[in-house]
C-alpha positions, 0 to 999 in steps of 0.5 A, spaced: 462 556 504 461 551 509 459 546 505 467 546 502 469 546 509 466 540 510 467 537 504 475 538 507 474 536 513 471 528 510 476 527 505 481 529 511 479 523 515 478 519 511 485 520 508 487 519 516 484 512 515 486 510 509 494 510 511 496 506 516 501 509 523 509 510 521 514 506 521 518 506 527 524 509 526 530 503 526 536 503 531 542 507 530 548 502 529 554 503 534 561 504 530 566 498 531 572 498 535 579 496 533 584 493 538 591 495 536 595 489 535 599 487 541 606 485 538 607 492 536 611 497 541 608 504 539 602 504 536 601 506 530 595 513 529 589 509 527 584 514 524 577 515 528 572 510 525 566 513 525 559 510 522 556 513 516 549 517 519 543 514 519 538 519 516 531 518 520 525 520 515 523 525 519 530 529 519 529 529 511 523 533 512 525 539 518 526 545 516 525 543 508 519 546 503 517 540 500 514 539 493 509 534 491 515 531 488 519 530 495 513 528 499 512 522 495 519 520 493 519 520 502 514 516 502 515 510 496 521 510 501 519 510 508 511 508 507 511 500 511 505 498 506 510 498 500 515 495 504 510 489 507 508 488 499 516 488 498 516 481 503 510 478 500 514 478 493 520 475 497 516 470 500 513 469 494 519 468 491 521 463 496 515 459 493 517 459 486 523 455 489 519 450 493 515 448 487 520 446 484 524 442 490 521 436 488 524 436 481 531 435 484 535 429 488 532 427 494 538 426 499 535 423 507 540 419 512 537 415 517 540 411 524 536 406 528 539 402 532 534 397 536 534 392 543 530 386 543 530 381 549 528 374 547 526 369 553 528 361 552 526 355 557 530 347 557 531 342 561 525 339 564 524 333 561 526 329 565 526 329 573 534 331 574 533 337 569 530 342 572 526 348 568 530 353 567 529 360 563 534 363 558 535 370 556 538 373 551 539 379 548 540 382 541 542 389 538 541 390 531 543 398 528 542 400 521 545 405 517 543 408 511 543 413 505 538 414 500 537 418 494 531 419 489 531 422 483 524 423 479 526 421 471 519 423 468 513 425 471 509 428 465 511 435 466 507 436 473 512 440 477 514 443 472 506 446 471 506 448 479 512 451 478 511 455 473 504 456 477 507 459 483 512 463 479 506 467 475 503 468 483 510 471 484 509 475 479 502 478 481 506 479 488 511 483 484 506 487 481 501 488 487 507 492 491 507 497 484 500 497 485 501 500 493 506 505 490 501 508 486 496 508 491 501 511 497 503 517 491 495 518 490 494 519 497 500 523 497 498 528 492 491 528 494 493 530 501 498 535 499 492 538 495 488 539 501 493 542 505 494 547 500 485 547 499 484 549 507 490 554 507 486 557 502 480 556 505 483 559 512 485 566 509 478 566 505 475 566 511 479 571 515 478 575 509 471 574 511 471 575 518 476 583 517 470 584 511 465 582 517 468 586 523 469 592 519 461 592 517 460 591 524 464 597 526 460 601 521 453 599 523 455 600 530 457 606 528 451 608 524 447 606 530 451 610 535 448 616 531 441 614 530 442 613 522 441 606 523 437 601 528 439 596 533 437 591 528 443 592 523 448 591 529 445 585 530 446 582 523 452 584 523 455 581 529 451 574 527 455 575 520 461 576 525 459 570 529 459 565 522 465 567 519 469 566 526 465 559 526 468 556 518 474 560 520 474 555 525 473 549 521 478 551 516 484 551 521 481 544 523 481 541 516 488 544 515 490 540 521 488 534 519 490 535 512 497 535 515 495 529 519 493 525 513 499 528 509 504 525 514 501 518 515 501 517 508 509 519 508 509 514 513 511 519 518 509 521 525 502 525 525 505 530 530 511 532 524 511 538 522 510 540 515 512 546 510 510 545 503 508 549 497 503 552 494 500 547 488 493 551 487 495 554 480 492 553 474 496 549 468 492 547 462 493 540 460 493 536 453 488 530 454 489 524 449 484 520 450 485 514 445 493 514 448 492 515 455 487 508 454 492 504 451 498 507 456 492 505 462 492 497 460 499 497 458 502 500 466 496 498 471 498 493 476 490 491 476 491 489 469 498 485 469 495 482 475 489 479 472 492 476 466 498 473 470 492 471 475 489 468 469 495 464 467 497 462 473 490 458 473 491 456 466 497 452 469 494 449 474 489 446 469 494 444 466 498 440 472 490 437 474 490 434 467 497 431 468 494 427 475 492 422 471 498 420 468 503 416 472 509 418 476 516 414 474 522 414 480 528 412 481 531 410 487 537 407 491 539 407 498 547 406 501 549 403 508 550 398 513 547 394 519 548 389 525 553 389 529 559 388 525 556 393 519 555 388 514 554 392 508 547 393 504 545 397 498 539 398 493 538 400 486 530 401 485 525 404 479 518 404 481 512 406 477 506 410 481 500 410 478 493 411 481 488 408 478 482 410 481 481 415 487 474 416 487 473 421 482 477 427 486 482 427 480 477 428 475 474 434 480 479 438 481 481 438 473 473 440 473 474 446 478 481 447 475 477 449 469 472 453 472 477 458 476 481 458 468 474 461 466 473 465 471 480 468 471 479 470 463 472 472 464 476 478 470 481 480 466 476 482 461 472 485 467 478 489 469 479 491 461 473 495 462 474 497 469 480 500 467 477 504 462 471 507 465 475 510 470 480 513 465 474 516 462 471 518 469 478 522 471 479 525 464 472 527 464 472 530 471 479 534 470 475 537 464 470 539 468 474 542 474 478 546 468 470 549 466 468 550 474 475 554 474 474 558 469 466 561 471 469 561 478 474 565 476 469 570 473 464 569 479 470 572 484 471 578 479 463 580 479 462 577 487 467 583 489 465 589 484 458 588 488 461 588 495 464 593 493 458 597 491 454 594 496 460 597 501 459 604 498 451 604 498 451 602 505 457 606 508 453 613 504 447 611 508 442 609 501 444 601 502 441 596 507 445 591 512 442 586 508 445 588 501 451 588 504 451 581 508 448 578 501 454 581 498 459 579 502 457 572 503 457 572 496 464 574 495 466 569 501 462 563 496 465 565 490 472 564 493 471 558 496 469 555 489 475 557 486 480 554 491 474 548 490 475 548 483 483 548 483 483 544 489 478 540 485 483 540 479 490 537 482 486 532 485 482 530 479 490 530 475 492 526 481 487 521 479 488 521 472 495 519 473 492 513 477 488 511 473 494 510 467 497 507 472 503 513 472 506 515 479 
């Protein structure tokens, strides 16, 4: 019994520590205001113009019994890691158009004017000519326009390009992969709720159970058929289960904790939910959800855009040594009286040789090519083993729920022996005590098992990449 409550209170926080804190709720827009015109004598009737309401995402939950379904569709909409994924796609996004900016026209204007001073001297040559210094002063402006085009660059901008787009593409796929982990979270903290609420009334039951041995042993004790020794079992029983009655309602409490942060809510919102321990048998296709597995995991996308995305860029390494073909020209006017100037040019851009650094990163190119192959393949098999994992620990979960279902049966038949044994006077404490601790344990592995059950489904679905 009390290493359920435990294993509860973990998982609790560490579902507190996975999710981050909620969003904060966004300002109410004021509703607009409309001045009537001013030519008119009588005003006309203008309707009230009212803003449509703003729904915060605490009020979607207030007074509501939320399903599984409703808990994750809030938070899919609410939880701010899915949206700071969403922002590193758009950014992302943005970077498929930087790479490409250089393929387009290149259009700069520039201004400059200048002042020279120039400093002469004459005269001098002669007695009746005295030195003198001259200054002048000349003002040169240039005005420009200048447009270059590259013509032909043996396809390197378009493989940076197509590069960045592949990375756009892993940003895409890493904001499905935080939505399937924000509905994971979910499903597991709405388990574990459900999970300490049935510890809670399986411990209260073993407190009334422990209370009511109590009574009776004082009972028996106060007219001589019992000795001192019994009571105080008894009441070392009714201790213990005040204790893990006490455990349970903590990890009931962070359970909730867990379920609102994950939704992107406040810690403190209240939450009202259903019961989801019921057992529903499933249908497990073991070759299909494998395939259904490689063909939804984000992972999985990701790894091989990752792979092409360096297969681009190895690509655009080997196009470095090639040159590069611009053509250009520029449109102005320069000194004072704005003479006309203009230039068409064409001009090759070839590196000779560079010290072997093109050479080097064409080698580091490939490597990271390799290496990308090498985890997609890596990813393949990880996605497979932990779609085998979650099949085979929803089949177990299923089998414990089955025993333990038996084990709750035969746990209360022999309290309710024992019970009678005792209360006639032919039974021991002990018998008694034995038998209660063993009905509290059997129910607590069957919430156990059926808590087990929904999380190892949760997981499965994970694995498949469903949400």
């Amino acid at each position: 019994m009390r290493m359920g409550v435990r294993r509860l209170l973990l998982a609790g926080a560490l579902l507190v520590v996975a999710t981050t804190n909620a969003a904060a709720q966004a300002p109410t827009a004021p509703p607009p205001t409309q001045t009537p015109p001013a030519a008119q004598t009588t005003p006309p009737v203008v309707p009230p113009v009212t803003s449509p309401p703003v729904t915060s995402p605490q009020s979607q939950v207030f007074g509501k019994v939320l399903s599984v379904e409703d808990a994750v569709a809030i938070a899919l909409d609410t939880q701010p890691n899915i949206k700071a994924r969403i922002s590193d796609y758009i950014a992302a996004a943005f970077r498929v158009d930087q790479a490409l900016a250089p393929l387009l026209p290149q259009i700069t204007g520039s201004w400059t004017a200048a002042r020279d001073q120039n400093v002469s001297t004459s005269g001098g040559t002669t007695s009746s000519q005295p030195l003198r210094t001259v200054t002048t002063w000349t003002t040169s402006t240039v005005a420009r326009v200048s447009l270059s085009q590259i013509l032909f660059d043996f396809g390197k901008n378009f493989a940076s390009t197509e590069a960045a787009r592949k990375l756009a593409d892993v940003a895409l796929e890493d904001t499905e992969l935080q939505r399937q982990l924000v509905t994971q979270t979910v499903k597991e903290s709405y388990t574990n709720i459900n999970f300490a609420v049935r510890l809670i009334q399986v411990n209260q039951q073993a407190v009334e159970r422990a209370e009511l041995n109590l009574r009776s042993a004082r009972g028996f004790f106060e007219v001589g058929t019992r000795p001192k020794s019994d009571v105080a079992r008894a009441e070392v029983d009714v201790a213990n289960a005040k204790v893990d009655l006490i455990r349970a309602r903590n990890a009931e409490r962070l359970a909730r904790v867990a379920l609102a942060t994950a939704m992107g809510l406040p810690a403190t919102t209240p939450l009202q939910i259903q019961d989801n321990l019921l057992y529903q048998p499933v249908t497990l296709d073991r070759a299909r959800l494998a395939e259904d597995a490689l063909r939804q995991r984000p992972e999985y996308r990701q790894a091989r855009l990752n792979a092409e995305a360096n297969d681009a860029r190895l690509r655009r390494s080997f196009r470095d040594f090639f040159p590069d073909i611009t053509g250009g020209g520029f449109y102005g006017a320069q000194r004072a009286d704005m003479n006309e100037i203009w230039e068409l040019n064409l001009s090759l851009n070839w590196t000779l040789y560079d010290g072997g650094n093109r050479i080097a990163r064409y080698r580091e190119a490939r490597a990271n090519l390799e290496a990308a192959q090498a985890r997609v393949k890596a990813s393949e098999l990880d996605i497979s083993r932990e779609v085998e994992q979650s099949i085979n620990n929803v089949i177990e979960a299923d089998e414990r729920i089955q025993a333990a279902q038996v084990a709750v049966v035969s746990a209360q038949e022999n309290f309710r022996l024992a019970q009678g044994r005792f209360d006639a006077g032919v039974g021991t404490i002990l018998e008694l005590t034995d038998a209660q601790l063993a009905l509290t344990q059997a129910q607590n592995t069957e919430a156990q098992a059926l808590a087990d059950y929904r999380i190892a489904l949760a997981r499965l679905d994970r694995a498949v990449g469903r949400r």
